[in-house]
PAVEXMAR-251029 format. One line per 5 residues: number of its first residue (from 0); their letters; for each residue x, y, z of C-alpha. Coordinates in Angstrom, 1 decimal, always signed. Each point is the difference from the previous one (the first is absolute). Layout:
N
NUM) A) X Y Z ~ ... .
***
This chain:
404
0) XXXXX) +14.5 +27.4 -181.8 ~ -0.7 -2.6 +2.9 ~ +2.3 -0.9 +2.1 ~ +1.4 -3.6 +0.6 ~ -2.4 -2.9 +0.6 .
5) XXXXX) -3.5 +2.4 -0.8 ~ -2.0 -1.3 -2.5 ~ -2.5 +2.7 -0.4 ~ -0.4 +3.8 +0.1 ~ -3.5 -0.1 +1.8 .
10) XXXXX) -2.2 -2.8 +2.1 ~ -3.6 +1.0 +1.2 ~ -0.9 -2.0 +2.7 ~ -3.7 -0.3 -0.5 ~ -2.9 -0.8 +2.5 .
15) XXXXX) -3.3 +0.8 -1.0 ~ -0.8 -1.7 +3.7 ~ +1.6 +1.6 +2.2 ~ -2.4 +1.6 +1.7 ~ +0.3 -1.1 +3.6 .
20) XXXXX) +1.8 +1.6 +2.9 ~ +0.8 -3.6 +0.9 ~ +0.9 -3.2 -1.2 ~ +2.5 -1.1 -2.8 ~ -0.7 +2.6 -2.7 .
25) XXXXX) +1.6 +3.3 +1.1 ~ +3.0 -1.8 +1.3 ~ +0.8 -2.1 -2.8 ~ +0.2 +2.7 -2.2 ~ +2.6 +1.5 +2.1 .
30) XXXXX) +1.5 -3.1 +0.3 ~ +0.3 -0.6 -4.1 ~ +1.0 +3.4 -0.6 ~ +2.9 -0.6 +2.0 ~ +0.7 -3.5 -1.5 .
35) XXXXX) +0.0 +1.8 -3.8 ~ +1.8 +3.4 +1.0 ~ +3.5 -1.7 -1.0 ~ -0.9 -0.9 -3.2 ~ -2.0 +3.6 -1.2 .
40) XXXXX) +1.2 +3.2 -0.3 ~ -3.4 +1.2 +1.4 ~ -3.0 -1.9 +2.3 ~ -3.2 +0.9 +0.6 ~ -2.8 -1.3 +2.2 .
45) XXXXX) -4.2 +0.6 -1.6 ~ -2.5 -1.1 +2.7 ~ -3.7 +0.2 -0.3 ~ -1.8 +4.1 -0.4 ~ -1.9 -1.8 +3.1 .
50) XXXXX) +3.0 -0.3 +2.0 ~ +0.7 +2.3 +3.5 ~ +1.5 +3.7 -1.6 ~ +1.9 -0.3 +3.5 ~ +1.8 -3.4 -0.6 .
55) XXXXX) +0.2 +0.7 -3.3 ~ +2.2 +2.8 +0.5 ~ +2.0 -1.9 +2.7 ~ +0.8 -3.0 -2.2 ~ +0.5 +2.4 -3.2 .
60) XXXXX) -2.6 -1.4 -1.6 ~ -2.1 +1.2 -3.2 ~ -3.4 -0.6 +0.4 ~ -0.7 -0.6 -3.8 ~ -3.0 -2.9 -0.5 .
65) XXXXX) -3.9 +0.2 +0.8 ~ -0.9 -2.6 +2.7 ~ -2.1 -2.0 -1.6 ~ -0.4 -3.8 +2.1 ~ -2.2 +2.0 +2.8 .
70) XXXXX) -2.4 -3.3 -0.3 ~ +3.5 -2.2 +1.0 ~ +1.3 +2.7 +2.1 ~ -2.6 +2.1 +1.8 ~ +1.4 +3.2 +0.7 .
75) XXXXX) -2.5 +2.3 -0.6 ~ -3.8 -0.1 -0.2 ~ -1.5 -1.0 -2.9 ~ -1.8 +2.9 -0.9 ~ +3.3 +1.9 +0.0 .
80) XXXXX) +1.8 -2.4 -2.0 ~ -2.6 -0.1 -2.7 ~ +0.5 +3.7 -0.1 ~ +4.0 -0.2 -0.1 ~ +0.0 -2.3 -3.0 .
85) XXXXX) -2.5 +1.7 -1.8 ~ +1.4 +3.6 +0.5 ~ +3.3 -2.0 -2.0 ~ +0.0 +2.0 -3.9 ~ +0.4 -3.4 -1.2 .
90) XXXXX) -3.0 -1.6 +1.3 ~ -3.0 -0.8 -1.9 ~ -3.2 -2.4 +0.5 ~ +0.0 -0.3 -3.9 ~ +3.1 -3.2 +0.6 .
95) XXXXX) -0.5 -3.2 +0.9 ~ +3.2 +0.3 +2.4 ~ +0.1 +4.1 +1.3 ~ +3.1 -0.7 +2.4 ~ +1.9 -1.1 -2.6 .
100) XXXXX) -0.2 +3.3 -1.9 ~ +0.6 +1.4 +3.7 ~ +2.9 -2.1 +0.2 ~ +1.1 +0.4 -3.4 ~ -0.1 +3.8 +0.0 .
105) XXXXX) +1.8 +0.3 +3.5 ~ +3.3 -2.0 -1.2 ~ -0.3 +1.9 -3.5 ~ +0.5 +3.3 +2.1 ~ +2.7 -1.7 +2.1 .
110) XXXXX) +2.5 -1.2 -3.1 ~ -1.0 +3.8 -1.4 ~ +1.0 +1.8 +3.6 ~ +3.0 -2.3 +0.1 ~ +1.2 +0.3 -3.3 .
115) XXXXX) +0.4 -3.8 -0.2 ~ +1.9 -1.1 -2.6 ~ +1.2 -3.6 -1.1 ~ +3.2 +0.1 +2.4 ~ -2.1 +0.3 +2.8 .
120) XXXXX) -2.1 -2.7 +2.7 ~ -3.8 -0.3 +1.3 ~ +0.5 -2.5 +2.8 ~ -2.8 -1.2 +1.7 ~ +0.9 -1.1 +3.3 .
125) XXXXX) -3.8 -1.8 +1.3 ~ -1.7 +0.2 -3.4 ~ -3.8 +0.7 -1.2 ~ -2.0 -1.0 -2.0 ~ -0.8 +4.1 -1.4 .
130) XXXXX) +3.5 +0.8 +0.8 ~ +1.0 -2.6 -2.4 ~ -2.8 +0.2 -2.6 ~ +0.8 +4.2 -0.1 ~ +4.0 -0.3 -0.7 .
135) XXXXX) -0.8 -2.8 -2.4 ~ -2.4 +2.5 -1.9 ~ +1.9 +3.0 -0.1 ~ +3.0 -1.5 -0.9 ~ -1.7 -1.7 -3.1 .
140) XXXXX) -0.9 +3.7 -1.1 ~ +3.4 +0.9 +0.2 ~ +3.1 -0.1 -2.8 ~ +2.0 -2.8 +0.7 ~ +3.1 +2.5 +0.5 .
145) XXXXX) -2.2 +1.2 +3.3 ~ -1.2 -3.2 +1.5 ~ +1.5 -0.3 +3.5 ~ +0.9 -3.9 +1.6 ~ -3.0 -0.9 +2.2 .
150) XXXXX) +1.3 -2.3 +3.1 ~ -3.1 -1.7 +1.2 ~ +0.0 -1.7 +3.9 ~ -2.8 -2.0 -0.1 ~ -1.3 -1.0 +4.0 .
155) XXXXX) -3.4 -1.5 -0.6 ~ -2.2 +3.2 +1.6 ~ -1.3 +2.1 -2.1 ~ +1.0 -1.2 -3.5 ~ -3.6 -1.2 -0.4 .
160) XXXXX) -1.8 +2.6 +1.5 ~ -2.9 +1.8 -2.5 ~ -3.8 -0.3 -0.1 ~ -0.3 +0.3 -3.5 ~ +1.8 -3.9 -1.4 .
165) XXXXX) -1.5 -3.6 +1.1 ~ +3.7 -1.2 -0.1 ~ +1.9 +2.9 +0.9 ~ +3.9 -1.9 +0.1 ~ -0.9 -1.4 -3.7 .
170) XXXXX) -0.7 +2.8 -0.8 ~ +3.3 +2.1 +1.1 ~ +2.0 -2.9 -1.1 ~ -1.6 +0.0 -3.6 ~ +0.9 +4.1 +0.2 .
175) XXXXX) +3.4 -0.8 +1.4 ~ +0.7 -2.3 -2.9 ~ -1.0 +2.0 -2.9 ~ +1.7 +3.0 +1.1 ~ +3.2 -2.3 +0.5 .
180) XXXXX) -0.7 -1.0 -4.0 ~ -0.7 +3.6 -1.0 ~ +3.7 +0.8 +1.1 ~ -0.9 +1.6 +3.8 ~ +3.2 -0.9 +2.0 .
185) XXXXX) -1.8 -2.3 +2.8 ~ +2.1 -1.8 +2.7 ~ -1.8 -2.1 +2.7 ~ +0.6 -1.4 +3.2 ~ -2.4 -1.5 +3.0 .
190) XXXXX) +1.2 -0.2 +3.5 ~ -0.6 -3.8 -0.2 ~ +0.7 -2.5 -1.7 ~ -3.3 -1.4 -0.1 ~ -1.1 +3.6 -1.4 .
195) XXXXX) +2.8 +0.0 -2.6 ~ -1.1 -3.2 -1.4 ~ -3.2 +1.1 -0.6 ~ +0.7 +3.4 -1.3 ~ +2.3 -1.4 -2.2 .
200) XXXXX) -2.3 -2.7 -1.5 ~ -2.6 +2.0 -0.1 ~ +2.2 +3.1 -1.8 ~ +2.2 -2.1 -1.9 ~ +2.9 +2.7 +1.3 .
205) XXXXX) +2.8 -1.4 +2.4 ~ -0.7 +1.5 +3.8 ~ +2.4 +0.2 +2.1 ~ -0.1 -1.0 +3.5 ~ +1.0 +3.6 +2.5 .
210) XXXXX) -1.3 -0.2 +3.4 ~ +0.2 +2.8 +2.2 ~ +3.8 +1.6 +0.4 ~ +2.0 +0.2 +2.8 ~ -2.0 +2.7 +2.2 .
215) XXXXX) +1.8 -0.1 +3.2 ~ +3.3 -1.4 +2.0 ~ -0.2 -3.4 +1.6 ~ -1.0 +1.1 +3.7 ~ +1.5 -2.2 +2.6 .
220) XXXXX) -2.2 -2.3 +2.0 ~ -1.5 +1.0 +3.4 ~ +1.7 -1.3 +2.8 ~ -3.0 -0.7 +2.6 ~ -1.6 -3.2 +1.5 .
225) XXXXX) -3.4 +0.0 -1.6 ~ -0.4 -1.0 -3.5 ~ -1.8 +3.0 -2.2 ~ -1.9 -0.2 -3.1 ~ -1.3 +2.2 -2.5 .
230) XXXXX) -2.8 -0.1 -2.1 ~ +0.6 +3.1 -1.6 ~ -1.7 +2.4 -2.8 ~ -3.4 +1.2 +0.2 ~ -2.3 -3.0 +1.4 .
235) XXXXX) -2.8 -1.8 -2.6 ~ -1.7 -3.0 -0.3 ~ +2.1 -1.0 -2.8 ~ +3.2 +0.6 +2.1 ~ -0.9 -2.8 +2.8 .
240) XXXXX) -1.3 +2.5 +2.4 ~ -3.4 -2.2 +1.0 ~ +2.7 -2.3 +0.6 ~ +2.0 +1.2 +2.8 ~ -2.0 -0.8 +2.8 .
245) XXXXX) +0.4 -3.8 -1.1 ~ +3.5 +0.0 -0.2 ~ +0.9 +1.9 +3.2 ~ -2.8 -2.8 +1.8 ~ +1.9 -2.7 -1.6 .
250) XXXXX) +3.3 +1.4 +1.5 ~ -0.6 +0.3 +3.4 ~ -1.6 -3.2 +0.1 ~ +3.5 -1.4 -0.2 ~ +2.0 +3.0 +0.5 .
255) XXXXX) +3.6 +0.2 -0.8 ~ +2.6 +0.8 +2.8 ~ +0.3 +3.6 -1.5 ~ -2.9 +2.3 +0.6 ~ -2.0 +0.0 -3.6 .
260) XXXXX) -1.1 +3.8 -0.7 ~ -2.0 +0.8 -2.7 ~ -0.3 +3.8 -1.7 ~ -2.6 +0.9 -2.3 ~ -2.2 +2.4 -1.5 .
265) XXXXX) -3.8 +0.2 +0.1 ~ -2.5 +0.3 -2.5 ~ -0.3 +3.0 -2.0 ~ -3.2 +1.7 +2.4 ~ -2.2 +0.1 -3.0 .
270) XXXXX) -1.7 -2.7 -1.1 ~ +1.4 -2.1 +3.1 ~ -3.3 -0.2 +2.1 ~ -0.5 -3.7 -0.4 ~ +3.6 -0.7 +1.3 .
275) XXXXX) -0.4 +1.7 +3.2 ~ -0.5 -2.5 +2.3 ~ +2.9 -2.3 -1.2 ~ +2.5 +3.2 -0.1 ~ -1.0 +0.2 +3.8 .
280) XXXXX) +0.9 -3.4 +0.8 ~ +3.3 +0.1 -1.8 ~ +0.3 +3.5 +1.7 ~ -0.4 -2.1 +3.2 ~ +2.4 -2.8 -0.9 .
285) XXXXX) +3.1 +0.1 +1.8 ~ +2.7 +1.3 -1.5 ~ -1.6 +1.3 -3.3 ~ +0.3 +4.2 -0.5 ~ -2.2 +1.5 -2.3 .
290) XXXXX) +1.0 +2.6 -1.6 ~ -1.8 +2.7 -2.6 ~ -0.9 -1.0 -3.1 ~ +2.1 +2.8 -1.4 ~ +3.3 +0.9 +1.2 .
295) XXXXX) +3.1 +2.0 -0.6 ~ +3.2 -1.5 -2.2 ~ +1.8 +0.9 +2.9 ~ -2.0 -2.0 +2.2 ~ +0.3 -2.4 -2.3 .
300) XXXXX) +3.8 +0.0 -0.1 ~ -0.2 -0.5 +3.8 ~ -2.5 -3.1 -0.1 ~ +2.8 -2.2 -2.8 ~ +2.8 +1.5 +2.5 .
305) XXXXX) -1.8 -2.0 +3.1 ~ -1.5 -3.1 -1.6 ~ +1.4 -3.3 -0.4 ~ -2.0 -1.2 -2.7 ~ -2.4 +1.3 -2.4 .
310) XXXXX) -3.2 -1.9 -0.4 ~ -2.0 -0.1 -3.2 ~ -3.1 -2.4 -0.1 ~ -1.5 +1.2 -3.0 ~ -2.6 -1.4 -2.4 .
315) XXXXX) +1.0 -2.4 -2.1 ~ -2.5 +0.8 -2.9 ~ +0.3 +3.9 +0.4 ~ +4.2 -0.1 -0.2 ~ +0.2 -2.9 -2.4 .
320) XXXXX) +1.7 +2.7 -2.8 ~ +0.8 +2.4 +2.6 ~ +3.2 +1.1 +2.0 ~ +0.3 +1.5 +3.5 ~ +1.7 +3.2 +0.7 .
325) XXXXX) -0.1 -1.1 +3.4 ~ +1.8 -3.0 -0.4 ~ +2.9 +2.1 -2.3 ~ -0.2 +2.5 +2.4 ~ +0.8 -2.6 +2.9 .
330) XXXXX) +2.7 -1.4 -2.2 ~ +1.8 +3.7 -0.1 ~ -0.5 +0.3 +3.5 ~ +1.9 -3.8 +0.6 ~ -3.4 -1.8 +1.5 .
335) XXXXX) -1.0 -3.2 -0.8 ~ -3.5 -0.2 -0.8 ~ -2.3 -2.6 +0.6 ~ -3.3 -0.8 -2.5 ~ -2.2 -2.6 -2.2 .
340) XXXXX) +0.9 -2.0 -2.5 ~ -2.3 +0.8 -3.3 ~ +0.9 +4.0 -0.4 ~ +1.8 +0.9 -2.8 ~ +2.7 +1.6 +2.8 .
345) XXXXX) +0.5 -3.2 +1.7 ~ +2.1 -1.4 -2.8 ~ +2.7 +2.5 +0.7 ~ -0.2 -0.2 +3.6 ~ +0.3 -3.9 -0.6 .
350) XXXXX) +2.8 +0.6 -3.1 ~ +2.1 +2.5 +2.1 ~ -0.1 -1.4 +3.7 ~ -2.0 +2.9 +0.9 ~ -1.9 -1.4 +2.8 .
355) XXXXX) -2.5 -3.2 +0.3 ~ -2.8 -0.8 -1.9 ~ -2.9 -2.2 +1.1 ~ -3.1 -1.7 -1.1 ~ -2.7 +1.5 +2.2 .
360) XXXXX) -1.1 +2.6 +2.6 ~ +0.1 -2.8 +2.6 ~ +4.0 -0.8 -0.8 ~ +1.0 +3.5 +0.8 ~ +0.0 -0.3 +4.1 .
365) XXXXX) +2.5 -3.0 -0.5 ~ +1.9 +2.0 -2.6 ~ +0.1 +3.1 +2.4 ~ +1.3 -2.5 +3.3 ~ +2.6 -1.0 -2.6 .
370) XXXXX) +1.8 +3.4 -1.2 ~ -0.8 +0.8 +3.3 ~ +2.5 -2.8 +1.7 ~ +2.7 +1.1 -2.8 ~ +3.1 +1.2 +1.3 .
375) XXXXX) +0.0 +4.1 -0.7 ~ +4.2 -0.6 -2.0 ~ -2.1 -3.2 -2.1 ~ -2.8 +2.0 -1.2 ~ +2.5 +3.5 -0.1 .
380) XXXXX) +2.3 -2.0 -2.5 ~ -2.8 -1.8 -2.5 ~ -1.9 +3.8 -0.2 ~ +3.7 +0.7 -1.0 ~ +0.3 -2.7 -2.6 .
385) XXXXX) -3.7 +0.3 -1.3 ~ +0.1 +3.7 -0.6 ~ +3.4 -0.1 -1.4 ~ -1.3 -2.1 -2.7 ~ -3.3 +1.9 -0.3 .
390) XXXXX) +1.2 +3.2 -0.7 ~ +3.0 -1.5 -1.7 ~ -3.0 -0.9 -2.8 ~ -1.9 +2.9 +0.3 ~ +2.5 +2.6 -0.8 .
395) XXXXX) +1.2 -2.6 -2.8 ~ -3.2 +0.4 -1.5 ~ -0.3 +3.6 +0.2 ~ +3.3 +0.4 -1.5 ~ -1.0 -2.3 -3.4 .
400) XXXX) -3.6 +1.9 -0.2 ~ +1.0 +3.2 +0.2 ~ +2.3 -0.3 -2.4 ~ -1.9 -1.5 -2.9 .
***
């Protein structure tokens, strides 16, 4: 029997991805497990086979799917990788698509293992596109009376990613919508509403719009005379990094009367060679602190706690579909951010008072000496106001999914 307000008996919590020791994968399955505990009688969090034994047996996490996007995520040499798919019992050379039949046989033994039955959840928190296409088959093969709900979070990573289609979304989507008609219990969302739009013309199935939950308290501002900003998360191209040294030139040629300091992280070492001159001069700029290009949540933690604003210039055409954990993350923690017009993320920041959007690189400076010359109660009470009505949304949203 469940108990009052559950809606299920059991929820996987799937992430064929999560493979890291860092970035958003390991802790947003700890962070969705928590946000579906009320409403199942049991949770349980599958990572990648791939995935650290250690962490894995910190976080309680199964390691249950073959890691199979080494070409999108290298974490392992080629050679080795090649030998770890092919090793699968499912794999075979004789299919136009092996990883599928990887993928496929991986979530068959998972609904097996789990006794999965049609009272029970798959939710995808950051899906795949193997992740996706492997549920969809082995539900299909399965009596209607033993077909589990699939949630599907779509985020605009890894949804495309296979060598083996020319048009790899079409193609998901086209799978997507015939195992919707063949009576698979699909439910979408994207975590924008630029993404949902498109899933949900291209799917013909309503997506709902769930950004990140709430992750953290709202951590007061820092009471100090300088003015500190954060460009958080692990520093690409795609993330604004080759822009930094611009902006910080453009503030101190007119600086503010508060100190401007800028924290960041460098480039991963690998593959950064060409970028080592600049990341010397914007080592040498003054105020700027570089920082790892991988560091601890904790760390992390500490970094939201000490800014004033989080800042965000990313690429217009890479995050035109795509969201920002950062900037929800910075929402949680009650920063303002500060980013471009043109992602798919600005239209919340925009919609939500979440900070200030501009055109171009060479409007941030002026945008910075502006937040910066805002009284610390002004900008404490809009973060108030903007993330009351963010999260007000989000855990509406999550409340109407779930419960379809």
């Amino acid at each position: 029997m469940l108990t009052a307000g559950r809606v299920g008996r059991k929820a996987l919590v799937c992430d064929p991805v999560c493979v890291l020791p860092y970035g958003h994968a390991m802790p947003a399955l700890n962070h969705y497990r928590r946000l579906l505990l009320p409403r199942f009688e049991d949770v349980r969090c599958l990572a990648s086979k791939s995935f650290s034994p250690t962490l894995a047996a910190e976080n309680d996490f199964e390691q249950a799917f073959t890691f199979l996007y080494n070409k999108y995520i290298p974490v392992m040499g080629e050679a080795r990788f090649n030998e770890m798919v092919k090793a699968h019992p499912a794999f075979s050379d004789a299919f136009a698509d092996p990883y599928e039949r990887v993928a496929t046989a991986d979530a068959v033994e998972i609904l097996g293992r789990h006794e999965i039955a049609s009272e029970d959840t798959i939710f995808m928190p950051g899906a795949d596109f193997y992740g996706i296409i492997g549920f969809l088959n082995a539900c299909a093969a399965r009596p209607a009376a033993q077909r589990p709900k699939i949630f599907i979070r779509l985020i605009g990573v890894l949804e495309a990613a296979t060598p083996f289609y020319d048009d790899p979304m079409g193609e998901l989507c086209r799978r997507i919508r015939a195992a919707s008609a063949a009576g698979v219990r699909l439910y979408l969302s994207a975590e924008t509403p630029a993404y949902a739009d498109y899933v949900n013309e291209q799917t013909g199935l309503i997506t709902y719009l769930t950004p990140y939950p709430e992750t953290s308290e709202r951590l007061p501002l820092p009471e100090t005379d300088d003015f500190n900003v954060l460009c958080a998360g692990s520093a690409r191209l795609d993330k604004g990094f080759h822009h930094l040294l611009e902006i910080m030139q453009g503030v101190h040629a007119n600086p503010p009367r508060r100190k401007v300091l800028l924290t960041t992280q460098t480039l991963p070492v690998k593959g950064s060679e060409a970028w080592d001159s600049y990341t010397s001069q914007l080592y040498a700029t003054s105020g700027v602190t570089l920082l790892e290009p991988v560091i601890s949540s904790e760390l992390m933690h500490d970094l939201y706690r000490a800014c004033d604003i989080v800042l965000l210039p990313y690429a217009q055409d890479v995050y035109r579909m795509r969201g920002s954990a950062v900037m929800m993350e910075a929402a949680g923690a009650g920063r303002l951010c500060l980013t471009l017009r043109g992602t798919a993320f600005s239209r919340q920041v925009e919609y939500y008072g979440l900070g200030e959007v501009v055109d171009t690189i060479q409007d941030i400076p002026d945008a910075i000496r502006k937040m910066a010359a805002m009284p610390r109660d002004r900008m404490q009470g809009r973060i108030d106001q903007a993330r009351a009505r963010f999260f007000l949304d989000i855990n509406a949203a999550y409340a109407h999914w779930l419960s379809l």
